[in-house]
Every structure is written in C-alpha cells, then in structure tokens.
N, C-alpha and C positions, 0 to 999 in steps of 0.2 A: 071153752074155746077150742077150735080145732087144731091151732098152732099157740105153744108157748114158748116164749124167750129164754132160754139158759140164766142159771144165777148171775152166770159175769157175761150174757150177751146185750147188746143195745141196738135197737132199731132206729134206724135214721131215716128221716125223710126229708125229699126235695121236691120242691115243687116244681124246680126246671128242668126238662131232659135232656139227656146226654149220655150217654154210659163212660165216657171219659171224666165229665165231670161229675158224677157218681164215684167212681173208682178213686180221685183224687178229694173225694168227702172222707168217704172213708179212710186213706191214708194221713189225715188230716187227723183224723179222730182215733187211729189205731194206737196202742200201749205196749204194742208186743213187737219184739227187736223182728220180727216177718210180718207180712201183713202177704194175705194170700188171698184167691178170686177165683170164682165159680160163677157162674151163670145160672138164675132162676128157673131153668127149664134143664140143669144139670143134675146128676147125685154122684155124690162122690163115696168112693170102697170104705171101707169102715176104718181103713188104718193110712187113707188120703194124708189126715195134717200129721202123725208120727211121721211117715214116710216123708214128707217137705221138709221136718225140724231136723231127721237124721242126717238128711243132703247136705242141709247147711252147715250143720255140725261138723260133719267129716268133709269138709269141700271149705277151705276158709277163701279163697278165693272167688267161690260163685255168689253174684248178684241177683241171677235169678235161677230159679228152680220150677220144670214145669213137667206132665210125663203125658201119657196115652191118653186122648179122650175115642171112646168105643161110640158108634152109632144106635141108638135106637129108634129102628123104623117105623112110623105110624103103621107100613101096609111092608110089603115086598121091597128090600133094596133094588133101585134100578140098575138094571140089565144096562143100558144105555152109557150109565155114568163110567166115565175115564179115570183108569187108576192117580192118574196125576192130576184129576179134578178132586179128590174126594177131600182138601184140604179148604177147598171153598165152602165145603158143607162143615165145618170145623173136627175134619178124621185127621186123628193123629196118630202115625206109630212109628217108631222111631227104632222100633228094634227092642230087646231083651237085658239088656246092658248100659248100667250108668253110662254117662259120657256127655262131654262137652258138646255141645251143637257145632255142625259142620257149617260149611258154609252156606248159605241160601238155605238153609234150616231153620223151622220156627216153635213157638209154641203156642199154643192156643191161648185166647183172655179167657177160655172157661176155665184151664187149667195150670196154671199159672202165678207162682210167690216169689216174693221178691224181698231182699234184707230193706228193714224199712226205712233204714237210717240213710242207703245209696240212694233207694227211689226219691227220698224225699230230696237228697243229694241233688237230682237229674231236672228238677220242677214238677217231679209227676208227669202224667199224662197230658197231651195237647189236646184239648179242649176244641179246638176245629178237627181234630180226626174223633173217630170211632164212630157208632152209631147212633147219631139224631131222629130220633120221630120215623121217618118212612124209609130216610138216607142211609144207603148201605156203606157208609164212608167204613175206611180201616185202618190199618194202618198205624194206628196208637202206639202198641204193642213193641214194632220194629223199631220206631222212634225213641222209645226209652231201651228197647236190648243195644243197639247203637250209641245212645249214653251214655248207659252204663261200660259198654266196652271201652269206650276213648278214657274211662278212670281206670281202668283195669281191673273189672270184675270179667268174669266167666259166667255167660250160659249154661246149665247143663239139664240133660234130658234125664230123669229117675224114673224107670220103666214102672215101680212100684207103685207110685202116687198117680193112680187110675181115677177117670171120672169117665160116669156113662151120660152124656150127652142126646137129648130128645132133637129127633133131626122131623121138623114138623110138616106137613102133610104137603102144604104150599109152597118148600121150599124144595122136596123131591121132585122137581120138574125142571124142566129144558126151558121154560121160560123164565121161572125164576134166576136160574144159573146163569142165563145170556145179563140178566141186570146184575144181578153179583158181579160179574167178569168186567160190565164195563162201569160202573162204579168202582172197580178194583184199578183203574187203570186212570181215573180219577184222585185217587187217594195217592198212586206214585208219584204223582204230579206234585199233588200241595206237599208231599212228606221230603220233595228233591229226590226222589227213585225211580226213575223212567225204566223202563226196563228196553223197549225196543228204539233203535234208529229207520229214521225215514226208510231207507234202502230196505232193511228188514222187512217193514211193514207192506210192502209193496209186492213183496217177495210172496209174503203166507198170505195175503188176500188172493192172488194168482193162484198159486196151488190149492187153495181151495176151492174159488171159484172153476176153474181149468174144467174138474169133469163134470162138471152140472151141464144138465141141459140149457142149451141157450136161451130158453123162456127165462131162467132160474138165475141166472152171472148178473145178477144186479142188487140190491138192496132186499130185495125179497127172500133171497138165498140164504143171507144171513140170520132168518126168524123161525125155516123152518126146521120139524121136528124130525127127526131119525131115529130107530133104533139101533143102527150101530156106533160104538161109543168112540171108536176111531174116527168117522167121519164128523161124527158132531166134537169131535175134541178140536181137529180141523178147522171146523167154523166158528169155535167160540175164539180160538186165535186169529183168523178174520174178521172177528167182530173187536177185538182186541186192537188189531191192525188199523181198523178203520177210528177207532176210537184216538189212538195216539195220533192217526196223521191227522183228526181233525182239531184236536186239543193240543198239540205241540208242534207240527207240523205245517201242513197247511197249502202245500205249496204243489203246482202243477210239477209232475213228476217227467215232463217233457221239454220244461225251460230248461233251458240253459244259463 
C-alpha cells in the first residue's frame, strides 16, 4: 500500500461532513492528555508533536498551543495579496519567541493542540461553524480559544512547532479571497463577533468606492481584479462593509 497506519495509529471514518465535526470525532476517540490538528493538504517539521508536548509541559497554564504555518505555492506568491490578508489563506507568523497570543491574535486549525481534558472541558468544537461541503464557514477555532479563556487557560504561540501548509491553486486568486471575506463576516455573525458598526461600514464602502471611475461606484466595483494589493485590500473591506450592512444592518443610511 502506499500509505501505512503507525502501530498505535487508527483511522476513522465518517460518512457525514464537516471538519468541526470531524475534529470532535477525534477528540472523542483521543487517549493522549493533547490531542493536536493538522490539516490533510499540511506536513508538519519533523519535531512538530515534541515541540507541542514541550509547550505544555513547561506552560501549565496553556490550553491551547499552536505555532507558524509557512505557505506553499502551486505557482508564484501573488504580488496582489495584502500583508494583512495573508491569514485568510491560513499564513501564520507570529514572531520568533514563545508567547501568549495578543489580542485579536490567532492560530490556525492546521496548526493547532489543545490539552484534551479542557477541550473536551468546552463541548468541543460547534458543529455549525467550520468548513461544510463548499461553505467557507470559520470561526470554530475562536469559539473554543474564547472557552477556554473564561476557565482560565492561556493561548500561546511556539514558533517551533512549524507546519508547511499547501495554499492550492484556486485559492491564490482575487476571487476566491472576495468569498472567503464574505463568508468570514458570516461566521462573526453566527459565532456573536461582528466586527464592524453600521457608521463604519458606510464609511470604508465610500472610501473605496470614492476614486473609482463613476462607470465603476456600484456593485460592479466590488468584483473587480487589481494588481495593486492596497487597493484591492480596500475593496475586499467594501465588500466586507456591504456584507455586515446587508446581514446585521439593513437600514437606509438617510432615515432618521
């Protein structure tokens, strides 16, 4: 065969999808005081699970433990993509140096262990977030780092425990990233994370809109493609914008 099982590894299968509730299969079934999560199109550095079991060991307070996942490109990184997009294609780097996660700081579900005893602690993962079938839902992740905080576990980032991540061919593009973004703004919703107010959103659709040609200040403006990653970082938070006013919002920006 071309792949074999480890003496103490075991394959599970489900027949229903979901990667949340996958992740909560296997927590379910896991035996080891961590239970830790990589993604099938990942490979992780050869000293990945030492480097998670060392965290825990010397960290008695952290619940979860996650470090860098590195890009590997089908073709050429885009030129295009905005240093503060590159987390939607799941890039993480967090710096050189253990440490606690900051605020608005994350860690990736490729790279990503948690003590098993807290997670199972939390319910696991929600089962309406993460990735369904074609659905870019998210959000899982935050949901249990958030759990786990209110018991008082700590986050933290271990630069060591590296995973190189396959970032695949149809997702390196300006139109995948525009469904990402607004499926991302979807997922604050159902998880209670909105991130913008009405006033806000009104605000970044404007200044994006603003220097377009006047053919272009309408729905149209927000699909097309740029090479500059300034400008398109621009529109995909107008695409953002228009997503929260139409999903939480709603409302004529002229009433009084």
């Amino acid at each position: 065969p071309l792949f074999r099982s480890p003496a103490n590894g075991r394959l599970l299968f489900d027949r229903v999808p979901g990667l949340s509730r996958a992740r909560n299969a296997g927590l379910r079934e896991a035996k080891g005081r961590i239970v830790a999560y990589i993604d099938d199109d990942a490979v992780a550095t050869p000293d990945w699970c030492a480097s998670l079991i060392r965290a825990f060991d010397e960290l008695p307070d952290a619940g979860t433990v996650g470090g860098p996942v590195e890009p590997i490109w089908a073709g050429d990184a885009p030129t295009w993509l905005h240093k503060w997009q590159r987390g939607f294609l799941t890039i993480v780097d967090h710096g050189e140096h253990r440490r606690a996660l900051k605020e608005n700081e994350w860690l990736a579900g490729t790279n990503v262990a948690f003590r098993t005893a807290a997670l199972a602690e939390t319910g696991g993962f929600n089962e309406a977030l993460g990735r369904i079938g074609m659905s870019l839902l998210s959000n899982e992740e935050l949901a249990v780092a958030n759990a786990l905080k209110e018991r008082g576990y700590v986050s933290y980032y271990e630069p060591e425990a590296r995973v190189l991540h396959r970032v695949h061919g149809d997702r390196a593009t300006q139109q995948w990233l525009r469904r990402r973004i607004a499926w991302q703004v979807i997922s604050d919703l159902l998880s209670g994370t909105p991130k913008m107010q009405g006033d806000i959103c009104w605000k970044r659709l404007a200044e994006y809109q603003r220097p377009l040609p006047p053919e272009m200040r309408g729905v149209r403006g927000l699909f097309l493609n740029t090479p500059d990653p300034d400008v398109f970082y621009k529109q995909c938070e107008a695409l953002e914008a228009v997503m929260y006013l139409a999903l939480s919002d709603g409302r004529d920006p002229e009433a009084k």
